[in-house]
PyMOL Python script that loads the backbone (N, CA, C, O; Angstrom):
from pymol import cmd

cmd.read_pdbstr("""\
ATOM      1  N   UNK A   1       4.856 -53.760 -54.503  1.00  0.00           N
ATOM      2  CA  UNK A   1       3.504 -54.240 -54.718  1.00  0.00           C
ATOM      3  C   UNK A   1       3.529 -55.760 -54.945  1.00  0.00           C
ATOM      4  O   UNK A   1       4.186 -56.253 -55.862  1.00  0.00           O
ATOM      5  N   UNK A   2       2.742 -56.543 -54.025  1.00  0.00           N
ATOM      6  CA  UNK A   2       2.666 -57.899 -54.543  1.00  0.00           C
ATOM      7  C   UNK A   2       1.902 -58.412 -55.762  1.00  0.00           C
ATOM      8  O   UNK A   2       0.913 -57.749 -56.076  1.00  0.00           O
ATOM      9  N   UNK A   3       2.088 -59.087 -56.226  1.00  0.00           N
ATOM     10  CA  UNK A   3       1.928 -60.051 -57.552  1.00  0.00           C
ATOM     11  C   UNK A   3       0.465 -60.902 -56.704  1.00  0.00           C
ATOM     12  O   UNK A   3       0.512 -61.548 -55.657  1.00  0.00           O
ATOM     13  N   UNK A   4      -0.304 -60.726 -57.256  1.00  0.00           N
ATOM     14  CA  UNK A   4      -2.047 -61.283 -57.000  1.00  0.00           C
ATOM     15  C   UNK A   4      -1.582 -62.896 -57.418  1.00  0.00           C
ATOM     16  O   UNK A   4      -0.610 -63.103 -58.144  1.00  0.00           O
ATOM     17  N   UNK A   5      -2.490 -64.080 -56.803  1.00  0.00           N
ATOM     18  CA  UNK A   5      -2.118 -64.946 -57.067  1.00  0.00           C
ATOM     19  C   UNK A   5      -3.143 -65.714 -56.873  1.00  0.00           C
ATOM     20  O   UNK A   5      -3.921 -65.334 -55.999  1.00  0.00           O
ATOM     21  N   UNK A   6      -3.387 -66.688 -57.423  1.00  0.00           N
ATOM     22  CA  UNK A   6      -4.643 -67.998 -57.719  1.00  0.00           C
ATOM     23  C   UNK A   6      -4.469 -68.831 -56.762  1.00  0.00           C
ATOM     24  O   UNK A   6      -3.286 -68.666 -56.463  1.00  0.00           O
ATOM     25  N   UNK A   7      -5.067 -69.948 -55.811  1.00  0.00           N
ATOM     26  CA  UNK A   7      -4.667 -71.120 -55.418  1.00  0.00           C
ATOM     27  C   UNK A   7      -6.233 -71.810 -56.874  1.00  0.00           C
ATOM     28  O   UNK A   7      -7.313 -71.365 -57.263  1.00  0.00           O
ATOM     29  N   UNK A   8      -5.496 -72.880 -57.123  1.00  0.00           N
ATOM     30  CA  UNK A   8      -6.108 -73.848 -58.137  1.00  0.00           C
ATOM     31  C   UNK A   8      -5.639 -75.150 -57.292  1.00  0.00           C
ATOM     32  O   UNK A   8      -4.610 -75.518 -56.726  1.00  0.00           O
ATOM     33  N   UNK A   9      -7.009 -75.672 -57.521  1.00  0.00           N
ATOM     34  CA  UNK A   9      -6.918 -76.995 -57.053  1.00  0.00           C
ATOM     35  C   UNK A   9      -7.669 -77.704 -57.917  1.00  0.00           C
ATOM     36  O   UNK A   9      -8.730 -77.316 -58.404  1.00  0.00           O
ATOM     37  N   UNK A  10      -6.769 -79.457 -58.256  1.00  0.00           N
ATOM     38  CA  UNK A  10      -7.509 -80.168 -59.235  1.00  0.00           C
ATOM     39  C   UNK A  10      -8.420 -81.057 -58.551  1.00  0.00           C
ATOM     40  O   UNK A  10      -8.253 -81.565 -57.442  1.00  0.00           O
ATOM     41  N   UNK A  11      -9.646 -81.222 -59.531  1.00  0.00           N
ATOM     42  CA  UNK A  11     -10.907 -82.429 -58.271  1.00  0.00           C
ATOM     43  C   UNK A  11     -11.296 -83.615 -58.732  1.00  0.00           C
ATOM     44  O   UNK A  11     -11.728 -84.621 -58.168  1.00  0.00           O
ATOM     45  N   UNK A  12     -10.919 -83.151 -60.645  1.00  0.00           N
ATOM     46  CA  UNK A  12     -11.460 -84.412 -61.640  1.00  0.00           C
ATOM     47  C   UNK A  12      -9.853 -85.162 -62.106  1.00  0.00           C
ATOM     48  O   UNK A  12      -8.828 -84.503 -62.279  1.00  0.00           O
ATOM     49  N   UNK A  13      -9.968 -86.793 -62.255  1.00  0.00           N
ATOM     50  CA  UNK A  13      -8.589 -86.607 -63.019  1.00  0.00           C
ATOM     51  C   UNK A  13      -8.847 -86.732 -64.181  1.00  0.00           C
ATOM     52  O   UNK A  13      -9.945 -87.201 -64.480  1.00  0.00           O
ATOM     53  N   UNK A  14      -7.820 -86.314 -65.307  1.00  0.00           N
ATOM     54  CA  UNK A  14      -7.267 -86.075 -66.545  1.00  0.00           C
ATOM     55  C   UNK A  14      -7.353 -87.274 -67.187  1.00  0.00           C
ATOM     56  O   UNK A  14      -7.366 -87.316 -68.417  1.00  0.00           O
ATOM     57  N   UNK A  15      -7.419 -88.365 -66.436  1.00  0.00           N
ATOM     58  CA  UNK A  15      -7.485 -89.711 -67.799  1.00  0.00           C
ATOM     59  C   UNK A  15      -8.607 -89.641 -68.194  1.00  0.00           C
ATOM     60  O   UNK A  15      -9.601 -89.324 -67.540  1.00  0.00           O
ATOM     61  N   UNK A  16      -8.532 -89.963 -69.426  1.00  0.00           N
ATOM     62  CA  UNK A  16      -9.546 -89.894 -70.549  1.00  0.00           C
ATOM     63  C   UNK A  16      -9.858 -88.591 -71.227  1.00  0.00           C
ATOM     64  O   UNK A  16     -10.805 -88.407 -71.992  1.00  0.00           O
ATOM     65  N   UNK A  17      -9.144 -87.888 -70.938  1.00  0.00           N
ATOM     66  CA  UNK A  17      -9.905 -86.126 -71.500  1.00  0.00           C
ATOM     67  C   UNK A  17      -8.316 -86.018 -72.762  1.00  0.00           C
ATOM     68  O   UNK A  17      -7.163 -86.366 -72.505  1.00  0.00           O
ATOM     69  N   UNK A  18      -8.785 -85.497 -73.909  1.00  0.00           N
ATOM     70  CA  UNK A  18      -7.612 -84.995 -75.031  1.00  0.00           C
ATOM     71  C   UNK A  18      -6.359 -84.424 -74.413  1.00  0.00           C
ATOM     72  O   UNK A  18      -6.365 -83.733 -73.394  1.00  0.00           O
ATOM     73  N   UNK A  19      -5.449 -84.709 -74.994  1.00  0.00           N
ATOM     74  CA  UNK A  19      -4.308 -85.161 -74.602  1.00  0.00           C
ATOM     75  C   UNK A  19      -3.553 -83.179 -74.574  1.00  0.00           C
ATOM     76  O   UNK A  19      -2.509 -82.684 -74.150  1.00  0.00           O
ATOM     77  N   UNK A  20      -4.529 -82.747 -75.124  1.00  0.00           N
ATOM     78  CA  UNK A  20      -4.169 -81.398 -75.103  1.00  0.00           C
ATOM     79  C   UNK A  20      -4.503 -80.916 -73.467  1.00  0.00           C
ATOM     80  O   UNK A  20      -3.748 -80.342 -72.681  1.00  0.00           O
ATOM     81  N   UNK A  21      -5.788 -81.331 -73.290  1.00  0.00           N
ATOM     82  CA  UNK A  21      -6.168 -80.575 -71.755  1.00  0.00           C
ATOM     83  C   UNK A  21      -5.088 -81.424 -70.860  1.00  0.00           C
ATOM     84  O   UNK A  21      -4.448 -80.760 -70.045  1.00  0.00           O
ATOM     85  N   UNK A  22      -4.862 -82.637 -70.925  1.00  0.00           N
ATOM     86  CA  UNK A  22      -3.522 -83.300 -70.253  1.00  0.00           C
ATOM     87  C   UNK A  22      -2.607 -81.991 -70.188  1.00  0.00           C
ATOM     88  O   UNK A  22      -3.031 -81.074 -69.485  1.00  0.00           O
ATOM     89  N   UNK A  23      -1.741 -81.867 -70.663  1.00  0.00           N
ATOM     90  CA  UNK A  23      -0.445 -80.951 -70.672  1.00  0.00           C
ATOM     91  C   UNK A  23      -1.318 -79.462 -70.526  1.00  0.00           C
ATOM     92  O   UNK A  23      -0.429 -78.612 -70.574  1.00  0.00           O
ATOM     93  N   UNK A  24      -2.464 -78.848 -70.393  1.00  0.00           N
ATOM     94  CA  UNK A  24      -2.720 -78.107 -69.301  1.00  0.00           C
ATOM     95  C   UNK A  24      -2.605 -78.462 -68.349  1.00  0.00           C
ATOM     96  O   UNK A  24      -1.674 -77.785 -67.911  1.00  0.00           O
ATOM     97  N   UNK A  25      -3.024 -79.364 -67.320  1.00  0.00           N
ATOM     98  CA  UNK A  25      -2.827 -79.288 -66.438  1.00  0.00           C
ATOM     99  C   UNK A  25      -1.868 -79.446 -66.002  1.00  0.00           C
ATOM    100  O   UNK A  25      -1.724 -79.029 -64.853  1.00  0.00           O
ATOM    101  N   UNK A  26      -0.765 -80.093 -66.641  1.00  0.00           N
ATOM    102  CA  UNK A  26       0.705 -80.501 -66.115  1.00  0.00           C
ATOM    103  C   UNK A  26       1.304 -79.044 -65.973  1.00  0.00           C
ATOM    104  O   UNK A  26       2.040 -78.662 -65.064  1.00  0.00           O
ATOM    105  N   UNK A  27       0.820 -78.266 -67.109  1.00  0.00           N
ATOM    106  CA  UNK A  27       1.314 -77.063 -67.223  1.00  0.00           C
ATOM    107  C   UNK A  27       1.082 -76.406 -65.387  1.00  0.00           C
ATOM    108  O   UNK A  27       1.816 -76.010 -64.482  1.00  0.00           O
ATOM    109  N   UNK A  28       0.022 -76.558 -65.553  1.00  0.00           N
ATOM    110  CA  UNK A  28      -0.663 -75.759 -64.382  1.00  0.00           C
ATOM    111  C   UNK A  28       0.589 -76.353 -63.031  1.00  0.00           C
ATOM    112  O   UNK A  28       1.138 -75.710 -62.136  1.00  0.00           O
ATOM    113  N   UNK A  29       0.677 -77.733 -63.383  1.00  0.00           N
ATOM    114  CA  UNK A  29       1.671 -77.831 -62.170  1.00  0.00           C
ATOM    115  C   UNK A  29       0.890 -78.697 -61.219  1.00  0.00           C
ATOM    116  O   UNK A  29       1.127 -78.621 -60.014  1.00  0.00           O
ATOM    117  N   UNK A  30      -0.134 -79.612 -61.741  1.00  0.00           N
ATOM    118  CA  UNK A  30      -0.839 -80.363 -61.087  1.00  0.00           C
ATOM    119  C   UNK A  30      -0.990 -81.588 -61.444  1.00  0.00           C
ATOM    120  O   UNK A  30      -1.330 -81.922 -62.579  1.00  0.00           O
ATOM    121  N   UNK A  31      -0.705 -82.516 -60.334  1.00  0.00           N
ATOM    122  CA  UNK A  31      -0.722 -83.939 -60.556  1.00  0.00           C
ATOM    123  C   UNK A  31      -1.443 -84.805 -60.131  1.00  0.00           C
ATOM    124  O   UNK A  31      -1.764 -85.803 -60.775  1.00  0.00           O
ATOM    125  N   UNK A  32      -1.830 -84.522 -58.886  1.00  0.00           N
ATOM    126  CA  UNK A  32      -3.125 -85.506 -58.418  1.00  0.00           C
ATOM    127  C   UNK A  32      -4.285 -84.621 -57.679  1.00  0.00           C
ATOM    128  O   UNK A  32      -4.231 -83.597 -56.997  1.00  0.00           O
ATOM    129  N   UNK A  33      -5.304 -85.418 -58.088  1.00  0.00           N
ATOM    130  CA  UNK A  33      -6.637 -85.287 -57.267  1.00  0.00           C
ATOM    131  C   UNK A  33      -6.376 -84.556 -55.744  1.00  0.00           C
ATOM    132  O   UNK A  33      -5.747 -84.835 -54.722  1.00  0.00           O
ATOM    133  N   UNK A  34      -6.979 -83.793 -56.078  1.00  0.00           N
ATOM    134  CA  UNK A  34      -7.093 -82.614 -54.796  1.00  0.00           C
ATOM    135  C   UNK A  34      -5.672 -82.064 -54.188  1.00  0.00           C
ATOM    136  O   UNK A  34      -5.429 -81.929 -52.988  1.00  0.00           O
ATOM    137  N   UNK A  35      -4.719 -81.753 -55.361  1.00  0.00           N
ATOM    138  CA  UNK A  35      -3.545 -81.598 -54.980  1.00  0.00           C
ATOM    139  C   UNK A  35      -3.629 -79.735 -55.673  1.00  0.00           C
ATOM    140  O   UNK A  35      -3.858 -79.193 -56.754  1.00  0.00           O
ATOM    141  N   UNK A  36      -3.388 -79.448 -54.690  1.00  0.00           N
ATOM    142  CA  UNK A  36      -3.959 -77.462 -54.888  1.00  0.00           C
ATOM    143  C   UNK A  36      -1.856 -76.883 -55.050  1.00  0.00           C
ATOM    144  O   UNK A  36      -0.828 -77.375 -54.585  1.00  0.00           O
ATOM    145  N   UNK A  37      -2.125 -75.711 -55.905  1.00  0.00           N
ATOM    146  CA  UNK A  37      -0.965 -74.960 -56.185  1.00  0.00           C
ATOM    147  C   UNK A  37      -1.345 -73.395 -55.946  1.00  0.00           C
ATOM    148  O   UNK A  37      -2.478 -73.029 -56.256  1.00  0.00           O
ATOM    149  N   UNK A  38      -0.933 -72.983 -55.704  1.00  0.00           N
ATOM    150  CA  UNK A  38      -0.699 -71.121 -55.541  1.00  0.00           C
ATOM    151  C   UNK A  38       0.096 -70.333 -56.739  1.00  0.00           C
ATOM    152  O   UNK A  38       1.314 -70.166 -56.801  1.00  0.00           O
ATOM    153  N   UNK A  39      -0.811 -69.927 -57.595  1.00  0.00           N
ATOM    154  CA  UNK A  39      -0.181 -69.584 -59.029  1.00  0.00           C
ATOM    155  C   UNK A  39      -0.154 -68.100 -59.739  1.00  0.00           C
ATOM    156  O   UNK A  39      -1.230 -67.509 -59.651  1.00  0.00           O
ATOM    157  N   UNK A  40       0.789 -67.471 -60.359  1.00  0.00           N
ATOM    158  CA  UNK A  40       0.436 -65.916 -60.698  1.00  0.00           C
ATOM    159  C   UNK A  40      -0.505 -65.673 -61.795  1.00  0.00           C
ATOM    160  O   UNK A  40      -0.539 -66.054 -62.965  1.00  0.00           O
ATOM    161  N   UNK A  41      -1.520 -64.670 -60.826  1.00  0.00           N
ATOM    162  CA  UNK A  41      -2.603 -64.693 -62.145  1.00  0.00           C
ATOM    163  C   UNK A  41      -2.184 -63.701 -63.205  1.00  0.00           C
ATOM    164  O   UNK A  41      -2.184 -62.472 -63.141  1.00  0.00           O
ATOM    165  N   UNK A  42      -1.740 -64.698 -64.441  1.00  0.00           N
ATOM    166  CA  UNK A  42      -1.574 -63.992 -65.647  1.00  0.00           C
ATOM    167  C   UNK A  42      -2.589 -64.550 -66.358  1.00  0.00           C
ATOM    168  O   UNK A  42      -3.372 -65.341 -65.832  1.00  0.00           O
ATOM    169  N   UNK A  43      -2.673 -64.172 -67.673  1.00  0.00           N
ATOM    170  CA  UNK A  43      -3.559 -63.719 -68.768  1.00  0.00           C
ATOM    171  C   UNK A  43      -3.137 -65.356 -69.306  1.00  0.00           C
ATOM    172  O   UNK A  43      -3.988 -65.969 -69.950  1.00  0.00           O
ATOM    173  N   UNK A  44      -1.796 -66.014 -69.008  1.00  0.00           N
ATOM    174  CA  UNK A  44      -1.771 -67.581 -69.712  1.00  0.00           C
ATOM    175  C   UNK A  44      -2.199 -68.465 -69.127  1.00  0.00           C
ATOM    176  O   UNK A  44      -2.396 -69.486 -69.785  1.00  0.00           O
ATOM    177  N   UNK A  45      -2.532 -68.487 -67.675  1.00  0.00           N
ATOM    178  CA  UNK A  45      -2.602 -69.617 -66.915  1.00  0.00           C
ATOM    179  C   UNK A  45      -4.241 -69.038 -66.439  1.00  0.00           C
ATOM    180  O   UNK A  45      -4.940 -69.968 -66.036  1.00  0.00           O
ATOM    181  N   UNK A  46      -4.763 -68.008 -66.430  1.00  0.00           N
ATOM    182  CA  UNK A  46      -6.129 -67.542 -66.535  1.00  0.00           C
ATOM    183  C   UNK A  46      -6.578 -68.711 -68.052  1.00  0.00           C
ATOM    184  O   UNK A  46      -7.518 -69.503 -68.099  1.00  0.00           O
ATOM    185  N   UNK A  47      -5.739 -68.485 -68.919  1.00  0.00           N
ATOM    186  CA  UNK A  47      -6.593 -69.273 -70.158  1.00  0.00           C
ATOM    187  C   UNK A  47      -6.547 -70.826 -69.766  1.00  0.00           C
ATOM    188  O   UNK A  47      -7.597 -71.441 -69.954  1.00  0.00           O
ATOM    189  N   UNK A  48      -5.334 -71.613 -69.186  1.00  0.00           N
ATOM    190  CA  UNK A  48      -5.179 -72.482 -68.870  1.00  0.00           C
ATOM    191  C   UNK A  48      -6.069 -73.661 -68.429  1.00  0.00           C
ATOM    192  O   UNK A  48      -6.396 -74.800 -68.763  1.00  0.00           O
ATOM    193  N   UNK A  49      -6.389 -72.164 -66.915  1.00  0.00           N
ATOM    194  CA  UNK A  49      -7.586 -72.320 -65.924  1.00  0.00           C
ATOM    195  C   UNK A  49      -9.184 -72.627 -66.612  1.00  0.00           C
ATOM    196  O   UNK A  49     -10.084 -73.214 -66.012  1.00  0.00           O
ATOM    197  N   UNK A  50      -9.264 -72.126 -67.876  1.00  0.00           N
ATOM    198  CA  UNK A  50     -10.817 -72.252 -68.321  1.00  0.00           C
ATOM    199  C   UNK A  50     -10.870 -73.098 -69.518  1.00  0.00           C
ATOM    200  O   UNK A  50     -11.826 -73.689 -70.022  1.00  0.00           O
ATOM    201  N   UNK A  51      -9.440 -73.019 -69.919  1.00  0.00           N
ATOM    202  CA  UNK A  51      -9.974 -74.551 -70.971  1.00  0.00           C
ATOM    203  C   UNK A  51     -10.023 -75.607 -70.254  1.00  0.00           C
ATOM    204  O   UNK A  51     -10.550 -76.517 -70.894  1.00  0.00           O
ATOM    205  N   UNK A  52      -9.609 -76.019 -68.857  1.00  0.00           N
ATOM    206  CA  UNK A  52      -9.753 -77.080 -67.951  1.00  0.00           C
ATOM    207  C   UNK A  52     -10.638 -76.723 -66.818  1.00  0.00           C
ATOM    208  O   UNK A  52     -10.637 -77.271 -65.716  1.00  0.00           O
ATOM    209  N   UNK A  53     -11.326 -75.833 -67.169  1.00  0.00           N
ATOM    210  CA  UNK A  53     -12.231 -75.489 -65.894  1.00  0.00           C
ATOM    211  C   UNK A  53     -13.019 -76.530 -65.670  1.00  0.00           C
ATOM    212  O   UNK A  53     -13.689 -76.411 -64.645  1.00  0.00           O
ATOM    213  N   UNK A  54     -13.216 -77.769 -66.429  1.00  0.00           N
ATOM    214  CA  UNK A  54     -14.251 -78.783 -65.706  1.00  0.00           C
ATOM    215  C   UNK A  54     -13.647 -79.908 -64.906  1.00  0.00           C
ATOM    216  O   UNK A  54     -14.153 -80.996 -64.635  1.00  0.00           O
ATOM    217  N   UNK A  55     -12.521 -79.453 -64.600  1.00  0.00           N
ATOM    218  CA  UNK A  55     -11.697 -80.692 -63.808  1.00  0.00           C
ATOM    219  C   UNK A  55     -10.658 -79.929 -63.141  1.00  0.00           C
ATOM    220  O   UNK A  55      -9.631 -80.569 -62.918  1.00  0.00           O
ATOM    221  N   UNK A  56     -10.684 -77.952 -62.533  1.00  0.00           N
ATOM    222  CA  UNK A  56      -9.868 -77.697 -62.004  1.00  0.00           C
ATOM    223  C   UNK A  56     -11.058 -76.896 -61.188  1.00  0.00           C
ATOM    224  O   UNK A  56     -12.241 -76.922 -61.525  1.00  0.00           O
ATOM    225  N   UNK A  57     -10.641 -76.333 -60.295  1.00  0.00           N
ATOM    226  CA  UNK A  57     -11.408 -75.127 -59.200  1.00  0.00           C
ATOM    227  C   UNK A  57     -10.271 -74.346 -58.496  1.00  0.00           C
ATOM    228  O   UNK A  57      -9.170 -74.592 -58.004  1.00  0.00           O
ATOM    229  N   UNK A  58     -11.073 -73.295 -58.692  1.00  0.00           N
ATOM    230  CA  UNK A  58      -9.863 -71.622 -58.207  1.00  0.00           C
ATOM    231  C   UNK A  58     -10.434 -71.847 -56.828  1.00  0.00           C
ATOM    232  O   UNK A  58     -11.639 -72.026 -56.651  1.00  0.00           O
ATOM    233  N   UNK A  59      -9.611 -71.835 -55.929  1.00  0.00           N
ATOM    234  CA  UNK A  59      -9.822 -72.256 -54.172  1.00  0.00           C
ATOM    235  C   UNK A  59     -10.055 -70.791 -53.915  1.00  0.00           C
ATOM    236  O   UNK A  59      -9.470 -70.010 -54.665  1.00  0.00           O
ATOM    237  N   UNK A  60     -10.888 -70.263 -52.884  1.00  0.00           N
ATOM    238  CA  UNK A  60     -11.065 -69.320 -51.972  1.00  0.00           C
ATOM    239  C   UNK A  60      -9.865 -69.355 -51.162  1.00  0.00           C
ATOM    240  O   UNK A  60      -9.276 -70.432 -51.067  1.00  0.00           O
ATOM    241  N   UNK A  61      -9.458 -68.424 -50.620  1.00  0.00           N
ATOM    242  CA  UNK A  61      -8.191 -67.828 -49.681  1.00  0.00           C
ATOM    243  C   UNK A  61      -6.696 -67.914 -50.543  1.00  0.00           C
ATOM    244  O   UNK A  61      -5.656 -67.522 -50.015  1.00  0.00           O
TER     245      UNK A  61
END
""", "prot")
cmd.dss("prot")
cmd.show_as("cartoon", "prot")
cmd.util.cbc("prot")
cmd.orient("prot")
């Protein structure tokens, strides 16, 4: 059975936002503006995804 998986792509950048949502997104594995990753949807990086939801977007396909 395959492992379900996210593409996340970042659209806003991170300067200026608390230094906590910073190292989400690093977490996430994202470094620049419109630079998209393919990620396993777990229950940590689901939380990841919504404390930075105003500067990340879950891509279609």
């Amino acid at each position: 059975m395959a492992n379900k998986t996210l593409k996340v792509q970042l659209f806003r950048s991170p300067i200026g936002t608390q230094p906590k949502h910073k190292l989400c997104v690093k977490g996430l594995g994202l470094s620049k503006v419109g630079q998209v990753r393919e990620l396993e949807d777990t229950p940590s990086v689901r939380g990841m995804i919504n404390k930075v939801n105003y500067m990340v977007r879950v891509v279609e396909g």
